[in-house]
N, C-alpha and C positions, 0 to 999 in steps of 0.2 A: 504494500500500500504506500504511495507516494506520499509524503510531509505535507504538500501541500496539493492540494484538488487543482488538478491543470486546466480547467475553466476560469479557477478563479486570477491563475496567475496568467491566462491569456488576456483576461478584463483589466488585467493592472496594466499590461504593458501598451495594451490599447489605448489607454490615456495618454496627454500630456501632464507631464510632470517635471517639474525641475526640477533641478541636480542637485546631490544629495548637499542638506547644511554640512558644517562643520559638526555640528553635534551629531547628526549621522551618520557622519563618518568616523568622528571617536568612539561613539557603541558601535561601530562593524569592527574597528580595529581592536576594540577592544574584546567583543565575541570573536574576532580567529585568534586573539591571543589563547583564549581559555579551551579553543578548538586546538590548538598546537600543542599543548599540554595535556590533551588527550580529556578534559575537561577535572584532570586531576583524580582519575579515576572512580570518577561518579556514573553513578546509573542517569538513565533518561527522567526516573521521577524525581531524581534530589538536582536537576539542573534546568528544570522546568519552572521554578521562578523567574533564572537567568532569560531562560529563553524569551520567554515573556516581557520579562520588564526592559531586559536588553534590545534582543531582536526581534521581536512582535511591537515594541512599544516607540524605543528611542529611537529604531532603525529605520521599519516600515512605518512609524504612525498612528497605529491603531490606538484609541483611547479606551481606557479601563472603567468600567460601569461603576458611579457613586451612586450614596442613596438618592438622590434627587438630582443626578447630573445624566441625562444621557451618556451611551457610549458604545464604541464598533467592536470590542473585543471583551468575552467572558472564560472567565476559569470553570471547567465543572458543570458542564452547561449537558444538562438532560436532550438527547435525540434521539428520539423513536424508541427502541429498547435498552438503548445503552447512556453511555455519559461520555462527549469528548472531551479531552483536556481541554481544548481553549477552542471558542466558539467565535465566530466573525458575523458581522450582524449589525445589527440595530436593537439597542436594548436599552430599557430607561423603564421606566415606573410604569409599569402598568402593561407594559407591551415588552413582545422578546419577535423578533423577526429576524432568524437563523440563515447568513447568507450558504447556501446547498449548491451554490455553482453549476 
């Protein structure tokens, strides 16, 4: 199973988008640092904050669901019969709109 759903990553690059900040680019260089070190020999669930708040967040963009704040990315997000780690979406009080590419 691919990391990421290749629908949704043909939809990103279909955009315009400008070139990454500065700060995008110190969380990328800072996720292949901890990728070089083999992630320091952790498993996929104890590096899945990183990934997250690193490369889901700092790198790509996506914002993290508050209690009254909309937001494009959730942790533990219920689909169908199971649970993903981290959901992409629309999601804010009241509503959860699951993007399924």
């Amino acid at each position: 199973m691919p990391l990421f759903n290749p629908k949704t990553i043909q939809a990103a690059f279909a955009t315009d988008r400008p070139i990454a900040t500065d700060g995008e680019r110190a969380a990328a260089i800072r996720w292949a640092a901890l990728a070089r070190v083999d992630f320091h020999g952790q498993n996929e669930s104890q590096i899945e904050p990183e990934f997250n708040a690193i490369l889901m967040q700092a790198v790509l963009g996506y914002q993290p669901v508050s209690p009254d704040i909309p937001g494009t990315i959730k942790a533990k997000q219920p689909i169908g019969a199971g649970i993903v780690d981290l959901a992409l979406g629309d999601f804010g009080p009241g509503r959860t709109a699951v993007c399924t590419g």
